[in-house]
Every structure is written in C-alpha cells, then in structure tokens.
GUVEX-413133 format. One line per 4 residues: number of its first residue (from 1); their letters; for each residue x, y, z of C-alpha. Coordinates in nm, 2 decimals, padded with zeros to 4 digits, m for minus. Each point is the difference from the previous one (the first is absolute). Example, Ala and Ser with C-alpha at 12.3 -4.5 7.8 and 13.67 -1.06 7.14 Angstrom:
2
1	as	01.23,m00.45,00.78  00.14,00.34,m00.07 $
//
This chain:
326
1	xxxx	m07.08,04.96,m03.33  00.05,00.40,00.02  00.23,00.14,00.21  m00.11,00.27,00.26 $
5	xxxx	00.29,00.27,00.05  00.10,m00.13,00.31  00.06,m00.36,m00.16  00.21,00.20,m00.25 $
9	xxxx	00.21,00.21,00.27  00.07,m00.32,00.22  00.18,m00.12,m00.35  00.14,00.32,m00.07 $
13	xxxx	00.17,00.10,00.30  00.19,m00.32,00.05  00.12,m00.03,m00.30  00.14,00.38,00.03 $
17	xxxx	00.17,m00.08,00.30  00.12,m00.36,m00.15  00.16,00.20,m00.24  00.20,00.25,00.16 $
21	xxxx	00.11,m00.32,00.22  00.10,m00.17,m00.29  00.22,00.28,m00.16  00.20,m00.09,00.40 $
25	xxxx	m00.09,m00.35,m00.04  00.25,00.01,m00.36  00.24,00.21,00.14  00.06,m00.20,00.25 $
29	xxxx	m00.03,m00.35,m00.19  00.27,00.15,m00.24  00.22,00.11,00.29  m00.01,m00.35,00.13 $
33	xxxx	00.10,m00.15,m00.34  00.29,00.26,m00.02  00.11,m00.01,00.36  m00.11,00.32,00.10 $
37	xxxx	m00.19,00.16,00.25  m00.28,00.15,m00.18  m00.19,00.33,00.16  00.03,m00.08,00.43 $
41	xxxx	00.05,00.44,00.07  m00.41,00.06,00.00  m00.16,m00.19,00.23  00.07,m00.33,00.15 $
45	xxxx	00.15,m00.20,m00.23  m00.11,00.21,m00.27  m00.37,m00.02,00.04  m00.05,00.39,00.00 $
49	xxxx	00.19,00.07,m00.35  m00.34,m00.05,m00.25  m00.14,00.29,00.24  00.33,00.22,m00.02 $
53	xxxx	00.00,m00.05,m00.37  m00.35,00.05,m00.06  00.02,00.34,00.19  00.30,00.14,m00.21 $
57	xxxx	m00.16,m00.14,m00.27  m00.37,00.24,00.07  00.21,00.27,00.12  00.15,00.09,m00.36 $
61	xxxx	m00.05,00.24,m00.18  m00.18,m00.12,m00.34  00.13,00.10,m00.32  m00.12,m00.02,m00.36 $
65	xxxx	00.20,00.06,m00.31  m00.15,00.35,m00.15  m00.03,m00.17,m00.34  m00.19,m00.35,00.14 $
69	xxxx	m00.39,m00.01,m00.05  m00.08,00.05,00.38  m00.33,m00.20,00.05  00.14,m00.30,m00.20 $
73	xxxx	00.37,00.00,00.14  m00.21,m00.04,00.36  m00.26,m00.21,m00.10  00.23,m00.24,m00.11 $
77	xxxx	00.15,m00.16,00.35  m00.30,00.01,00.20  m00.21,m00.21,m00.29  00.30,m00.22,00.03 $
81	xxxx	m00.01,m00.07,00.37  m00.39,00.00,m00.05  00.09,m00.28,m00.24  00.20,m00.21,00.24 $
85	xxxx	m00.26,00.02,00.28  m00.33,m00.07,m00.16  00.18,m00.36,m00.13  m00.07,m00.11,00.35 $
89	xxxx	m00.46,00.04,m00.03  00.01,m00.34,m00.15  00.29,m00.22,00.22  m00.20,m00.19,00.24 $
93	xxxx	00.17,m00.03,00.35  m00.22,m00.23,00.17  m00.33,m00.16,m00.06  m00.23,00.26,m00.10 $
97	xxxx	00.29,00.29,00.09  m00.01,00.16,m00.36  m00.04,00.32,m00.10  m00.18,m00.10,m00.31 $
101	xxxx	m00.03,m00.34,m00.10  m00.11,00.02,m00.40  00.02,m00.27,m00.27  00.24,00.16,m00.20 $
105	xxxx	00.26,00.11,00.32  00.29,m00.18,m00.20  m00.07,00.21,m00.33  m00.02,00.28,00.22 $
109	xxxx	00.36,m00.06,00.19  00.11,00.00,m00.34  m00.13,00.31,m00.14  00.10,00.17,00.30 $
113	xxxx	00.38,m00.11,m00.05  m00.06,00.08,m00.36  m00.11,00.35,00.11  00.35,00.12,00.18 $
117	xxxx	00.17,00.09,m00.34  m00.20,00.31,m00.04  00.08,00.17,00.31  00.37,m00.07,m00.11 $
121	xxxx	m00.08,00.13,m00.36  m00.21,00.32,00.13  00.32,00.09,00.24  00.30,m00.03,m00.21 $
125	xxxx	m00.29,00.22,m00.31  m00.13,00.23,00.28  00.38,00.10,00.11  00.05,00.18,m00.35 $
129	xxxx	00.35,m00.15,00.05  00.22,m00.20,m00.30  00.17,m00.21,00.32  m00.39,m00.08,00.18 $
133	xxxx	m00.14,m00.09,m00.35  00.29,m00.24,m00.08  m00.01,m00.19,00.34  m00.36,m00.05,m00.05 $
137	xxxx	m00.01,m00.12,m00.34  00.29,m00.27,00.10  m00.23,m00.06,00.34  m00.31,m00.08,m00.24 $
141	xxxx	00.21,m00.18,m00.22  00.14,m00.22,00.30  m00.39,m00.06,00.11  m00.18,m00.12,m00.30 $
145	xxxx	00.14,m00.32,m00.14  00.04,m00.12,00.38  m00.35,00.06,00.06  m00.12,m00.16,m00.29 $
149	xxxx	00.21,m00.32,00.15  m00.20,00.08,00.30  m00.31,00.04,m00.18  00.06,m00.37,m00.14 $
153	xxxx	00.12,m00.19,00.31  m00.31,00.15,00.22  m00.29,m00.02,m00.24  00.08,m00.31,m00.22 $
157	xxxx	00.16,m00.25,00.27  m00.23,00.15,00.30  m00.32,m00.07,m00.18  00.13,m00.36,m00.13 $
161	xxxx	00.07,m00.08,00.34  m00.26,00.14,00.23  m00.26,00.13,m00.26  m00.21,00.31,00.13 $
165	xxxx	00.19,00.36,00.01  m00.11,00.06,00.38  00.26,00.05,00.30  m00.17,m00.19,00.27 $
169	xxxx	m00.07,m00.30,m00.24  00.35,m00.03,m00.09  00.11,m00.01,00.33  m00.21,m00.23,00.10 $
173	xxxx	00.10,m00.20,m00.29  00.34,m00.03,00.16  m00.17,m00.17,00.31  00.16,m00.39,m00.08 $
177	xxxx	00.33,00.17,m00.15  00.14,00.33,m00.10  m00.03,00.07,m00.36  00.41,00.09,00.04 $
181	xxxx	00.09,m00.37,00.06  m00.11,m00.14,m00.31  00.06,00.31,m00.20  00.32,00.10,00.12 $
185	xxxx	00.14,00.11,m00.31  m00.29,00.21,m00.08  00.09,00.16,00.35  00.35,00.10,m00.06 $
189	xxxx	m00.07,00.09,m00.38  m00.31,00.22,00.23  00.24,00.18,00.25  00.32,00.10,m00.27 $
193	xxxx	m00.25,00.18,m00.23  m00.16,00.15,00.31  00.35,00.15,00.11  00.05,00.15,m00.37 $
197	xxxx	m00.36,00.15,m00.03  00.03,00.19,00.36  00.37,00.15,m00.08  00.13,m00.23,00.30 $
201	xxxx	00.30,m00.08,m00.01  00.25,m00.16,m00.17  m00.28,00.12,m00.24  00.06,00.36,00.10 $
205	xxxx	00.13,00.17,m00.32  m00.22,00.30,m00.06  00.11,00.17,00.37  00.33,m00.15,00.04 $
209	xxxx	00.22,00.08,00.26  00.31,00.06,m00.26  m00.17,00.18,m00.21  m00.01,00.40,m00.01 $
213	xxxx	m00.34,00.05,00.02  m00.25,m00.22,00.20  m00.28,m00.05,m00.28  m00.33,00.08,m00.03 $
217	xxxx	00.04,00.23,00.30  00.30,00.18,m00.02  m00.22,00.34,00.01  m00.21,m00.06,00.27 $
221	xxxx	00.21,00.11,00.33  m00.03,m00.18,00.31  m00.34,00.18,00.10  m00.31,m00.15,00.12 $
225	xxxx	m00.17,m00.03,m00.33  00.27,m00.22,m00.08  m00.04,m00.18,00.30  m00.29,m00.20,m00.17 $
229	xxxx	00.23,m00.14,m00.23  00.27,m00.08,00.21  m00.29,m00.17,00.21  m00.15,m00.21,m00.30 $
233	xxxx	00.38,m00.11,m00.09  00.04,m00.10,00.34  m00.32,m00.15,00.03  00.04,m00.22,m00.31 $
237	xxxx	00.13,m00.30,00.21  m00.24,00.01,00.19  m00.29,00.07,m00.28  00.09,m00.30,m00.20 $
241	xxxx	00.08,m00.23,00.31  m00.40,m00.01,00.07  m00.12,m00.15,m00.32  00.32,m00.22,m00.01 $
245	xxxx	m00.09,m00.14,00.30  m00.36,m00.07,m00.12  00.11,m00.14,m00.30  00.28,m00.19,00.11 $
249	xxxx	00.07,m00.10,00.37  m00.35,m00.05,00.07  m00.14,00.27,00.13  m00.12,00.04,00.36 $
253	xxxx	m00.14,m00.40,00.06  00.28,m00.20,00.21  00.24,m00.16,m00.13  m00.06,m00.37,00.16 $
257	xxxx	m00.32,m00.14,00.12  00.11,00.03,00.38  m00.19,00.12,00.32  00.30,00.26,00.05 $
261	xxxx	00.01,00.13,m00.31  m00.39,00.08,m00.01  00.04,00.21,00.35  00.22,00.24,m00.19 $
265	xxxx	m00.23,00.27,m00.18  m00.03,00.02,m00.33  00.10,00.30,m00.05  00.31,m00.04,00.21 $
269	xxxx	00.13,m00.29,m00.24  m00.06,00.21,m00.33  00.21,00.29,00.18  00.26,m00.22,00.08 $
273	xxxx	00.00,m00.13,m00.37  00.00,00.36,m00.14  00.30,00.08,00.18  00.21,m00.26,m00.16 $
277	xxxx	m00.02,00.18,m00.36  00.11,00.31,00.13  00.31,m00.21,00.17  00.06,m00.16,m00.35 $
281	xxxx	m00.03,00.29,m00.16  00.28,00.18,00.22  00.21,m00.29,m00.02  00.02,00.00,m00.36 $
285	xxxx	00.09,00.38,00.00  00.24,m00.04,00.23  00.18,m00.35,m00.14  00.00,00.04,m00.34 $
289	xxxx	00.17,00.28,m00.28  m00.25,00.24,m00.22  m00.02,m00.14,m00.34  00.11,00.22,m00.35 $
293	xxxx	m00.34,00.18,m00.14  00.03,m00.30,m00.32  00.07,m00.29,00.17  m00.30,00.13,00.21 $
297	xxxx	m00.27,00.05,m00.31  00.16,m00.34,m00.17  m00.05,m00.17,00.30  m00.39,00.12,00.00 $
301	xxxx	m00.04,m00.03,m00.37  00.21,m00.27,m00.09  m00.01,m00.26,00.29  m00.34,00.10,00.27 $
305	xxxx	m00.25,00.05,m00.33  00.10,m00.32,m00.20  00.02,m00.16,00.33  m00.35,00.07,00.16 $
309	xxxx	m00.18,m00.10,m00.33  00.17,m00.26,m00.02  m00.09,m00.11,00.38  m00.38,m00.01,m00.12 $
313	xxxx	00.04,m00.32,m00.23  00.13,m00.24,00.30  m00.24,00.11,00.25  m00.30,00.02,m00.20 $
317	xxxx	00.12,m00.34,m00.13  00.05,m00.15,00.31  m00.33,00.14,00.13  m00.22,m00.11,m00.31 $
321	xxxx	00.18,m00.34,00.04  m00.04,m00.11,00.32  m00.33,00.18,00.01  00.06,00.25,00.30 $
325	xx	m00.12,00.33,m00.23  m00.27,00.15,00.29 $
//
C-alpha cells in the first residue's frame, strides 16, 4: 500500500503534537513521583506550556560555532528527527491502517533504530568541538552493543516465534495470546537495552545532568535548528512505544474475545497501549539513579549480549520440540 500525502500528514501531525504533550506529560509524571507540582502557571493545569516553550524555543536567535562545518552541523538534528518519525510508515494501528505494510517492516524498524547513531556522530564531528566530539563518540559507544542485543532478541526470537518479518502478521499472531506472556524475559531483556540505546535514562550518560557539558550538543544553542533534536529526544518514547506495542502487547486487536471490547476502535486500544511505554519510561527516570559510564557498557557487553544469545537455544528448543516453529 502507498501512502498519499495526506495519509502521511494525518500521521505526522499527531504525532508532533503527541510529542510536545509528552515532554508535559513527563514533567508532570516526574512531579508526581517527587511530590511536586510540575508546570500549572501556563494554561490550565499546565496544558499551554509545550506552546509557551515551543515559541521561546522559534523565537531564538540561531547560532553556529564559526569553526563548525555549517551544512553538516544543521543537517544533523533534522535527519535525526526525520529518523524518529518515519519508524512509524510500517506500525499498523488498525486493520489495514498502515502506512506501509512491507514484508521486511521488522528489518526495517531495525535499521531505522540502527540509523540514529549517525546524526549523533555527524553533530558532535560537525561542531569542530573537542567537548561535541567526545560526547558523541561515548553516545555511539553506549548505542552499539545494546543494539546488537536488540538486533538479536527482535530478529532471532521474533521469527522463531511468529515466522514472517511483517507488522500486521505479527500482530495478528498475537490474536490467542500476546507474544509478552510467554516471552516475558525476552520483554524485559527488550525494554532495558531499549532505554540504553535511546540515551534514556538511568542510561543517560553522554548528556548528563552533572556533567559540564551536555554531550553531543553542547554547541548547538537553544535555537530552532536545534529544536529538531530536542524533538527527536523527546519523541524517542514515543518512537519506540509503536513497534513495542506491535511486537509485544498485541498490537491494536482486543485483548479478550468480548462484545465490549470489539466496540472500542482499533485504533483507540493501540493508543491506549502506546501510552503505557511512555509512562514506564518516565517512571523509570524518575524512580531510579543514573548508572557509572562502565557499569553501563559492562552491563551491555557483559550481561544483555551473552544473555540474548543465549535466550535463542531455549526458545528455538522449545519451539522445534513441541513443534510450534510457524
């Protein structure tokens, strides 16, 4: 199926204003945890400050180090909010509501997740700046072995289990029981990685808080160029929470054979699904303590990769055993 431009901007646009909802949405979640208020000046409740902040944000003034190669050093964020937005052409929301429904839409989830490490690279290179370059290389250094863990736990015990690489068929493999019940391991050992790979945290190490500079970007200034990457990082909950929820929770078909459930719309009961990622996602920033930078790369190298080839054996065993390979 090819999506017509107006297919495209009826994704697009709610997913913009998703996110700028969502940067509240954490603020908010983590004022809770910490028995705070949260923003409640702009707005009722709060509800106006993405548009207050998104209009200082557009109204600075944007500034480029003299030294930084120009086209690179603003190339860099909008390909990586590109990045985070065209994940969603293959996530099916309903029946038939999919962008782009091909039979490689899991390889292509996972190139597209792969692909995030060179807008990082090309801004810390592109700054012309010792602190930029450093945060970068630890950023890319953070990603890879955790998406090779990825890489393992999607492709190898996806296809065992379900067989074909398409997003509407692994959903509607999920139809009898959600592929996160049985392989609830795989899950967890699924969502820790993810938090390392998108610099969530307690995972957060290359633009840490504590630290003196803030990473990859330290030399872009608040302007709207950067403004792409601050959207992409905020957006990164909610970029991964649409193929987790294909992969995992089901998808978009109910969750029990009832008359009620089937009133609800499709679509409706994958949104409500999507939403609890971004909520777990928050929680865990807010709950638990940033890890040290090698406890962080041990943990990927060390326990996730031995781990998630190690996962393979019992559930292709188990599969080829009590014949249930598809």
């Amino acid at each position: 199926m090819i999506a017509v431009p107006a297919e495209i901007l009826s994704l697009i646009l709610p997913l913009l204003l998703g996110v700028a909802f969502l940067v509240l949405a954490e603020r908010k979640v983590m004022a809770f945890v910490q028995r705070r208020k949260g923003p409640d000046v702009v707005g009722s409740f709060g509800l106006l400050q993405p548009l207050a902040d998104g209009l200082k944000l557009i109204l600075k003034e944007p500034i480029s180090p003299s030294s930084a190669n120009f086209s690179l050093f603003r190339m860099a964020p909008v390909a990586t909010f590109m990045l985070s937005l065209v994940a969603w052409a293959v996530v099916p929301f309903d029946y038939g509501m999919v962008l782009s429904d091909p039979n490689i839409g899991l390889l292509y989830l996972f190139a597209i997740s792969s692909l995030g490490v060179y807008g990082i690279i090309i801004a810390g290179r592109s700054s012309n700046s010792k602190y930029a370059f450093l945060g970068a290389l630890r950023s890319a250094a953070q990603m890879v072995p955790y998406e090779v863990s990825i890489g393992l736990i999607l492709i190898v015990t996806v296809l065992i289990c379900v067989g074909p690489c398409n997003s509407s068929e692994i959903v509607m493999a999920q139809k009898q029981i959600w592929s996160g019940i049985p392989l609830f391991p795989v899950l967890v050992m699924f969502l820790i990685p993810r938090l390392a790979e998108t610099n969530r945290a307690p995972s957060d190490l290359p633009e840490a808080e504590a630290e003196s500079v803030a990473g990859y970007n330290v030399e872009y200034a608040r302007d709207a160029i950067l403004n792409s990457s601050l959207l992409a990082e905020a957006n990164v909950p909610g970029t991964h929470s649409g193929p987790c929820t294909s992969l995992s929770p089901g998808g978009w078909p109910p969750i029990l054979d009832l008359p009620i459930s089937k009133k609800i719309p499709g679509s409706i009961r994958f949104s409500i699904k999507v939403i609890l990622f971004p909520f777990l996602y928050i929680w865990v920033r807010a709950a638990f303590p940033r890890y040290r930078y090698d406890q962080l790369m041990g943990l990927g190298r060390k326990v996730f990769l031995p781990l998630s080839l190690a996962r393979v054996v019992p559930v292709s065993g188990v599969s080829v055993t009590f014949r249930w390979l598809p």
